[in-house]
N, CA, C and O atoms as a GROMACS GRO file, in nm:
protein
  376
    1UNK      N    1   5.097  -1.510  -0.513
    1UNK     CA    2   5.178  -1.454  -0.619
    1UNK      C    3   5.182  -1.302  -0.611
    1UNK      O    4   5.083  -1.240  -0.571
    2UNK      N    5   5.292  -1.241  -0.649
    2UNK     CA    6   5.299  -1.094  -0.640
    2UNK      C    7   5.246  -1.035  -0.768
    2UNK      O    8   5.264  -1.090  -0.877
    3UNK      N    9   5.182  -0.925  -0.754
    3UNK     CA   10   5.179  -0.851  -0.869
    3UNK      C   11   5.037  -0.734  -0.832
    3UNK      O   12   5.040  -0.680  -0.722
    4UNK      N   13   4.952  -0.711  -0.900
    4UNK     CA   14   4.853  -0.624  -0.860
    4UNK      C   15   4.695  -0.740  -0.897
    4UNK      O   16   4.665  -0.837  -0.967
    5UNK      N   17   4.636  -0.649  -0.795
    5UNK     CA   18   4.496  -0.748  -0.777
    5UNK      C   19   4.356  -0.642  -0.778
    5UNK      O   20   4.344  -0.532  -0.724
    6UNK      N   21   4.287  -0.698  -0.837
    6UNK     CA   22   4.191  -0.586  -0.847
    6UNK      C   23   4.053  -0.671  -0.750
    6UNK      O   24   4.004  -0.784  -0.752
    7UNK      N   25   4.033  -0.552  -0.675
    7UNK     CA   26   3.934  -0.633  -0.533
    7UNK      C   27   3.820  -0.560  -0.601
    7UNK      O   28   3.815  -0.462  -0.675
    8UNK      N   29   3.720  -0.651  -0.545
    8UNK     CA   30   3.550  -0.643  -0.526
    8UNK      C   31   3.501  -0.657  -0.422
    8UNK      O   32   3.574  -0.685  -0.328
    9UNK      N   33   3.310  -0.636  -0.394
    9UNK     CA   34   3.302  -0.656  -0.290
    9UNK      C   35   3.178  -0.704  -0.316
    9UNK      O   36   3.128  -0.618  -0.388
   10UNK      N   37   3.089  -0.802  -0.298
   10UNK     CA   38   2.957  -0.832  -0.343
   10UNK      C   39   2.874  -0.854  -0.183
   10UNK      O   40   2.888  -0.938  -0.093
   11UNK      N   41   2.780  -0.732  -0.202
   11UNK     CA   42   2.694  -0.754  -0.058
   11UNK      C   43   2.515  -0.760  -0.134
   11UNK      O   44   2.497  -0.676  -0.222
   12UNK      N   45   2.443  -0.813  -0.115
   12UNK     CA   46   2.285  -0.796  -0.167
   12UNK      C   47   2.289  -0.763  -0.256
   12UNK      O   48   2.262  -0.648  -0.293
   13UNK      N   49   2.340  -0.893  -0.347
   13UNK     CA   50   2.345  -0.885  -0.498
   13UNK      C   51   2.382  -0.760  -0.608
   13UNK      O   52   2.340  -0.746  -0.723
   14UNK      N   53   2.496  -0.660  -0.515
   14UNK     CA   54   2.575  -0.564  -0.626
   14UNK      C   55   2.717  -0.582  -0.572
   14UNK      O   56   2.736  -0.600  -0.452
   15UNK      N   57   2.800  -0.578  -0.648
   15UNK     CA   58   2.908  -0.555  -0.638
   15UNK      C   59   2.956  -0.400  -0.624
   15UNK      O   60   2.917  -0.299  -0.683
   16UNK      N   61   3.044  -0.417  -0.536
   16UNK     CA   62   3.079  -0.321  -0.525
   16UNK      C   63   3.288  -0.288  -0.534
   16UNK      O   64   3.363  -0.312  -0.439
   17UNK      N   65   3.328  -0.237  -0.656
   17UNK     CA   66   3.468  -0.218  -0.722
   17UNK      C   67   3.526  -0.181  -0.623
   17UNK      O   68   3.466  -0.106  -0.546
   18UNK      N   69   3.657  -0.220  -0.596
   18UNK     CA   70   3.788  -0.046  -0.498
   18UNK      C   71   3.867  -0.049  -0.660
   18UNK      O   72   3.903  -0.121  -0.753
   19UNK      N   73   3.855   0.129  -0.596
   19UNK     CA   74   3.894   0.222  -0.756
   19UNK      C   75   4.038   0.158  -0.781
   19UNK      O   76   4.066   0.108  -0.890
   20UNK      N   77   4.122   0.160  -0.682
   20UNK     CA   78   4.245   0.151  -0.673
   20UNK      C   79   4.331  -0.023  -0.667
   20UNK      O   80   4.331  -0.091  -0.565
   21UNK      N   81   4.380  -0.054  -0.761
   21UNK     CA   82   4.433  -0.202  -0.747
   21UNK      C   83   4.538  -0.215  -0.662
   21UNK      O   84   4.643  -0.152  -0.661
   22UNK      N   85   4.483  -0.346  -0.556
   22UNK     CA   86   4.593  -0.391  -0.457
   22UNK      C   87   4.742  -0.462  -0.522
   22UNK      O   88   4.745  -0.568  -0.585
   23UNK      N   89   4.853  -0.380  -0.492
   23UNK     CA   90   5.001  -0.449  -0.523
   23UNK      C   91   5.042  -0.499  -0.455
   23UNK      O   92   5.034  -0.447  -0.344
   24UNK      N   93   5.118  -0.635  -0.467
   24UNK     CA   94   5.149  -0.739  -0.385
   24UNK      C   95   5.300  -0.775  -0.404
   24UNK      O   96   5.322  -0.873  -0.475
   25UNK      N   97   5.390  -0.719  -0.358
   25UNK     CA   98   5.502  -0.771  -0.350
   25UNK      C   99   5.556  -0.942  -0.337
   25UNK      O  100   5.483  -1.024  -0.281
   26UNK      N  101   5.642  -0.967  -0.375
   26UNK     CA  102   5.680  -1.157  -0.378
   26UNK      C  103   5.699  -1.149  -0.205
   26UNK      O  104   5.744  -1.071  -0.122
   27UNK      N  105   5.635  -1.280  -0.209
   27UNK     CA  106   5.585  -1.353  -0.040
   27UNK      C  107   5.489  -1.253   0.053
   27UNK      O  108   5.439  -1.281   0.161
   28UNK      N  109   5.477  -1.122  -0.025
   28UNK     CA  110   5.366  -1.050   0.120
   28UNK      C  111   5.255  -1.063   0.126
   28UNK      O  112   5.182  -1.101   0.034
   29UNK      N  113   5.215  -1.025   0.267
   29UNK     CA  114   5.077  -1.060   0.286
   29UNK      C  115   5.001  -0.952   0.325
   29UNK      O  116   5.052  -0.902   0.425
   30UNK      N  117   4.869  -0.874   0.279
   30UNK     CA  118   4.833  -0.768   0.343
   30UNK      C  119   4.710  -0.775   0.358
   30UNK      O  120   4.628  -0.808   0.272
   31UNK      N  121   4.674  -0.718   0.552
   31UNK     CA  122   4.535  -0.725   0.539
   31UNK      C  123   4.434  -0.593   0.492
   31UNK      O  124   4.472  -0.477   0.482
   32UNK      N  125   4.308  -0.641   0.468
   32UNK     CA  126   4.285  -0.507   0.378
   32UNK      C  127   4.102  -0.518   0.439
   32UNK      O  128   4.020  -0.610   0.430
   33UNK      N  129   4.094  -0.395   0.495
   33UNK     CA  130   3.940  -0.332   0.591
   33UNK      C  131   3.877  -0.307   0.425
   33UNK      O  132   3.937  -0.247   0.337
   34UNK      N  133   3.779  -0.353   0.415
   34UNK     CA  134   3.679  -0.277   0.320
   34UNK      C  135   3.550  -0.208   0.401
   34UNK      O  136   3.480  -0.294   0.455
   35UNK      N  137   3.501  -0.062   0.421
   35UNK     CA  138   3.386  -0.024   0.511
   35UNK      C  139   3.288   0.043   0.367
   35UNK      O  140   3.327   0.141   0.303
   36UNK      N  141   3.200  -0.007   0.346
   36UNK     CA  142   3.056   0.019   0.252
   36UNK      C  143   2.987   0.124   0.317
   36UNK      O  144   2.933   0.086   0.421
   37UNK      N  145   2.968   0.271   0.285
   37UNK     CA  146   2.856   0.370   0.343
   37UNK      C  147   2.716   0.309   0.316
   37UNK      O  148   2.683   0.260   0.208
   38UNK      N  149   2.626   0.319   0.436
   38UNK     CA  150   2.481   0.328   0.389
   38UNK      C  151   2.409   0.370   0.256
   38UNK      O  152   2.326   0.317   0.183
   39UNK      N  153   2.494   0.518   0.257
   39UNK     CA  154   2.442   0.593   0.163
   39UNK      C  155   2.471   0.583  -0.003
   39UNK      O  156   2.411   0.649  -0.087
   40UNK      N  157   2.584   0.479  -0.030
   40UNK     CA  158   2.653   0.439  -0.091
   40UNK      C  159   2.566   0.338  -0.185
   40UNK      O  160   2.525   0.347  -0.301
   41UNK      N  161   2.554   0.228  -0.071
   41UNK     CA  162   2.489   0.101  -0.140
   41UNK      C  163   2.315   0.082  -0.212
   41UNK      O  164   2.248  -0.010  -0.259
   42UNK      N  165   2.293   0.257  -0.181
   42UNK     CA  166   2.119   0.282  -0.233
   42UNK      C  167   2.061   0.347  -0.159
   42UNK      O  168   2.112   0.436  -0.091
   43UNK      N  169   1.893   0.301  -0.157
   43UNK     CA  170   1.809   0.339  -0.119
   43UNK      C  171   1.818   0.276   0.060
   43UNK      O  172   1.843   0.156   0.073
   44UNK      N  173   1.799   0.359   0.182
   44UNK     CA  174   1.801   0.302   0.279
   44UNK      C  175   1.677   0.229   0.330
   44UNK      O  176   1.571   0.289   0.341
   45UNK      N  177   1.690   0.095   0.363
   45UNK     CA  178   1.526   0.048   0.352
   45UNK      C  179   1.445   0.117   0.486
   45UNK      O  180   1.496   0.178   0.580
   46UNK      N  181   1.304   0.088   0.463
   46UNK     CA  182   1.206   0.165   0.518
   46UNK      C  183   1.131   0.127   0.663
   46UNK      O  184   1.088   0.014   0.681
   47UNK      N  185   1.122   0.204   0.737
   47UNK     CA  186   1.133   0.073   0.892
   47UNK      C  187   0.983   0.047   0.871
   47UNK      O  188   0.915   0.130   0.812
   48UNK      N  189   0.937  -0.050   0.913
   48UNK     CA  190   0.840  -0.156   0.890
   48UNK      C  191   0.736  -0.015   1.000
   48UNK      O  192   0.816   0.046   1.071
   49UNK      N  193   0.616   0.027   1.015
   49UNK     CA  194   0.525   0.092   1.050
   49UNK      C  195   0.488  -0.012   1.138
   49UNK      O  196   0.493  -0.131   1.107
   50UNK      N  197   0.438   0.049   1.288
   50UNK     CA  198   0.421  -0.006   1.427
   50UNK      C  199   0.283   0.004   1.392
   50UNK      O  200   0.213   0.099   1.357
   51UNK      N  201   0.252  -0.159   1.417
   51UNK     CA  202   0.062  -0.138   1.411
   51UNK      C  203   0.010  -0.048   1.545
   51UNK      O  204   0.067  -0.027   1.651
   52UNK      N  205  -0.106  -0.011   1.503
   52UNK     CA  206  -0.189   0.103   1.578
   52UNK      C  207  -0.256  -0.037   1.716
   52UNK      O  208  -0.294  -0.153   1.703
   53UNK      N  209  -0.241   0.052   1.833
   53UNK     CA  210  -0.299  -0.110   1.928
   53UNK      C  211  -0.464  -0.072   1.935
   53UNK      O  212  -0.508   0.043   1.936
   54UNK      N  213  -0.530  -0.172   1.938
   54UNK     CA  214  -0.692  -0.187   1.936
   54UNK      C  215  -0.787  -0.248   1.801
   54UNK      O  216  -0.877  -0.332   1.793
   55UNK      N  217  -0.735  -0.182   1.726
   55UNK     CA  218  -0.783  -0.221   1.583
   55UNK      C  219  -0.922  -0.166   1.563
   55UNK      O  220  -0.956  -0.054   1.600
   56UNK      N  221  -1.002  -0.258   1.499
   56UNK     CA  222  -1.138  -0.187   1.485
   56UNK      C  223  -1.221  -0.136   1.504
   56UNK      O  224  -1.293  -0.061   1.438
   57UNK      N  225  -1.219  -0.197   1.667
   57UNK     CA  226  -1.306  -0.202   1.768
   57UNK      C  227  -1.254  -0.032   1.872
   57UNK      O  228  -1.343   0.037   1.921
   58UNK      N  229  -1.130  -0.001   1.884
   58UNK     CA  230  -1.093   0.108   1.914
   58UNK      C  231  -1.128   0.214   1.892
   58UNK      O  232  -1.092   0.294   1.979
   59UNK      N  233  -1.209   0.272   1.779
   59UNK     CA  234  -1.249   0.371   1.787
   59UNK      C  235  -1.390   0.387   1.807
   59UNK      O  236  -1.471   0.308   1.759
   60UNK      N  237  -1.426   0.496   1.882
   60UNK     CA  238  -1.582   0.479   1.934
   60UNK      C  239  -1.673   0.500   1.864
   60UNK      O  240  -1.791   0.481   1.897
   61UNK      N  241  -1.645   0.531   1.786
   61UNK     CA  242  -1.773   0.589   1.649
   61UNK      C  243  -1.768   0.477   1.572
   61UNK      O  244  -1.879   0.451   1.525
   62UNK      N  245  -1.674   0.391   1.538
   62UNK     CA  246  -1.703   0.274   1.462
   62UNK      C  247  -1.764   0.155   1.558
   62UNK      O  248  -1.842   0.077   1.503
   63UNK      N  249  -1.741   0.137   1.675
   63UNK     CA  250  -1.794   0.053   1.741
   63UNK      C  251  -1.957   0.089   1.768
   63UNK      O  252  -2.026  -0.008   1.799
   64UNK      N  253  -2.019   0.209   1.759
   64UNK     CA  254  -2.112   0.252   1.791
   64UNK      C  255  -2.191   0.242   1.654
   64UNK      O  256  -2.306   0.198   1.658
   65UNK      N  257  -2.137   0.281   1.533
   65UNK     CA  258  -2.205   0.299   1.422
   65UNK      C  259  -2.196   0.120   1.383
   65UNK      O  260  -2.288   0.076   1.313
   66UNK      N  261  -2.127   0.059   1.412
   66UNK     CA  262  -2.178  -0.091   1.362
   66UNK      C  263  -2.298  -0.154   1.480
   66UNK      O  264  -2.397  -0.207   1.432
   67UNK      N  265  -2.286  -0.147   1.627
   67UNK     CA  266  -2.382  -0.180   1.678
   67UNK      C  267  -2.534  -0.146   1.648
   67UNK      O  268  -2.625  -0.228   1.638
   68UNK      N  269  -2.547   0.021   1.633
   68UNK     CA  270  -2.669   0.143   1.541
   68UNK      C  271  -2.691   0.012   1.428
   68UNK      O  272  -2.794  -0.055   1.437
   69UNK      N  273  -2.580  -0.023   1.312
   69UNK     CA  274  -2.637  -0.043   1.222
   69UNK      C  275  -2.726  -0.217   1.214
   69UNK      O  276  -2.819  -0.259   1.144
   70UNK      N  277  -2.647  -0.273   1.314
   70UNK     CA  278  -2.722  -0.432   1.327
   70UNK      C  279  -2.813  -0.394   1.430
   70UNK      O  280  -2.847  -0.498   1.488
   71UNK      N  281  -2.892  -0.252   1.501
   71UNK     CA  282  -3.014  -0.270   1.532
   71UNK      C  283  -3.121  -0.284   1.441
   71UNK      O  284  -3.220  -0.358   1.445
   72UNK      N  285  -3.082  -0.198   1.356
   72UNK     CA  286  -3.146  -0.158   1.282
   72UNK      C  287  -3.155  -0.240   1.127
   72UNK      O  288  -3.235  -0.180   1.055
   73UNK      N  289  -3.105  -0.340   1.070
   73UNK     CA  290  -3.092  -0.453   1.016
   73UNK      C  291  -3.194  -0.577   1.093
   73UNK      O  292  -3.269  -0.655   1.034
   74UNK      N  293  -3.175  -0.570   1.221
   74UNK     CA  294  -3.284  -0.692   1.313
   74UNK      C  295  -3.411  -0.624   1.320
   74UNK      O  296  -3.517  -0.668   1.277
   75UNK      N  297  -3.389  -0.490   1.390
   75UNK     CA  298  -3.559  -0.438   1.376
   75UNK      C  299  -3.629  -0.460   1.229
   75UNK      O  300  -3.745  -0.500   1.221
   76UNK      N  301  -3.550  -0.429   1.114
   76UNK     CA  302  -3.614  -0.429   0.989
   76UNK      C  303  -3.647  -0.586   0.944
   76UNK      O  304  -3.756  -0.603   0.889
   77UNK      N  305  -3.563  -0.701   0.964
   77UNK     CA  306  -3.599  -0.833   0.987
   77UNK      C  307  -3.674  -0.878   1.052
   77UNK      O  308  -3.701  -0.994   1.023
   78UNK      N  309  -3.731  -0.832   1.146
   78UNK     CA  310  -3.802  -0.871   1.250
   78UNK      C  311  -3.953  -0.835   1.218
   78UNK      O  312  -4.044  -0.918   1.224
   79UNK      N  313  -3.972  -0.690   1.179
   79UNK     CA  314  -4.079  -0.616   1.149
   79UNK      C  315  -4.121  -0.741   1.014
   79UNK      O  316  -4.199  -0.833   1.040
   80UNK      N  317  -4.068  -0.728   0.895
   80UNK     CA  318  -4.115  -0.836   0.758
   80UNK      C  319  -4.153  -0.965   0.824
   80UNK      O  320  -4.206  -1.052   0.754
   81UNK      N  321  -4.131  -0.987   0.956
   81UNK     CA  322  -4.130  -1.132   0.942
   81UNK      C  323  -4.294  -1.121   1.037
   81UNK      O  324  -4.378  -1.205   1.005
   82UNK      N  325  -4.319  -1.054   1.110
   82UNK     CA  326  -4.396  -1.029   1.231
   82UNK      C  327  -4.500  -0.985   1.143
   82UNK      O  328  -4.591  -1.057   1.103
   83UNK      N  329  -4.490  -0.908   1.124
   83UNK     CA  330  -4.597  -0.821   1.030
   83UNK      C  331  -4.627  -0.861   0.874
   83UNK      O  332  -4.557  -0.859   0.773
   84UNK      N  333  -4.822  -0.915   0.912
   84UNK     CA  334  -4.842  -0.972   0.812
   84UNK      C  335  -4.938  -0.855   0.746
   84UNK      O  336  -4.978  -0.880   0.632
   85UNK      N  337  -4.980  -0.730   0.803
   85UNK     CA  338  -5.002  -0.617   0.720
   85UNK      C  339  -5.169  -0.650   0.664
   85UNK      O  340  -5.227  -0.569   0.592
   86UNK      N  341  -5.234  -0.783   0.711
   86UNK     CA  342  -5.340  -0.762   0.664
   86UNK      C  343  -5.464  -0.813   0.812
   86UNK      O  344  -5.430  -0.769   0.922
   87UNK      N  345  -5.539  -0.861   0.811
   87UNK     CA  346  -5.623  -0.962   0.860
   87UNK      C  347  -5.564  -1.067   0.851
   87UNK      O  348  -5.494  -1.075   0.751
   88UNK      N  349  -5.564  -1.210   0.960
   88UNK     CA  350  -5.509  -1.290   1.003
   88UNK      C  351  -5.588  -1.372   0.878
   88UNK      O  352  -5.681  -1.329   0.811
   89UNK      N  353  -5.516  -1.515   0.866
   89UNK     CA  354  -5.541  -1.617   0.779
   89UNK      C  355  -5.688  -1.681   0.836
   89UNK      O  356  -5.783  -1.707   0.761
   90UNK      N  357  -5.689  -1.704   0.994
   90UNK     CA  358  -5.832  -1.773   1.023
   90UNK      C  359  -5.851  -1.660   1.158
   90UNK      O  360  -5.762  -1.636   1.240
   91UNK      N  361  -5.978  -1.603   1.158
   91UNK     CA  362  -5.979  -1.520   1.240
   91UNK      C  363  -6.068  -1.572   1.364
   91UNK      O  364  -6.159  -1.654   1.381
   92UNK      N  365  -6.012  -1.503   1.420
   92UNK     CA  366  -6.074  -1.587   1.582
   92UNK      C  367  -6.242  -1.591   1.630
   92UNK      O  368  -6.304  -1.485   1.624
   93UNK      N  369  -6.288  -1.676   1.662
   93UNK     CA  370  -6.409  -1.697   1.682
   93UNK      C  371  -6.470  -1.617   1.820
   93UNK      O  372  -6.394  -1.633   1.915
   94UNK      N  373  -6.556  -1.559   1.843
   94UNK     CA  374  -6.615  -1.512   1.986
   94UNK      C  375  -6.654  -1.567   2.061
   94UNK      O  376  -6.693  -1.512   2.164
   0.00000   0.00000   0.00000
């Protein structure tokens, strides 16, 4: 049908208006480009951050300060368990 048409444009849930209403003459047909700016539709999303390669174990001071610290966790386990700090329960005969 001829007459004027008022276009929209709905991309990621906003619409987006053209200021200007399309007129349509009887029987025509027109094609019509709609181009959306980046800058237009918001905030530009945020590029996802490249994990760091190695992880925990990569840096040398953390690999060193956790090995340091489970020596020293076993020596201190080891010592309570070994060490009875007095004279033995039955002491040995000559």
């Amino acid at each position: 049908p001829s007459g004027p048409y008022a276009l929209a444009v709905e991309t990621a849930g906003r619409l987006h208006a053209v200021p200007t209403p399309l007129t349509l003459a009887p029987d025509e047909r027109r094609e019509v480009a709609i181009a959306l700016a980046p800058a237009a539709n918001g905030p530009t999303p945020t590029p996802t951050p490249t994990p760091t390669p190695g992880g925990f174990w990569s840096k040398p001071w953390r690999s060193g300060a956790t090995v340091a610290g489970a020596a020293i966790v076993i020596g201190y386990i080891l010592q309570q368990t070994v060490d009875t700090g007095g004279t033995p329960a039955s002491p040995a005969v000559p």
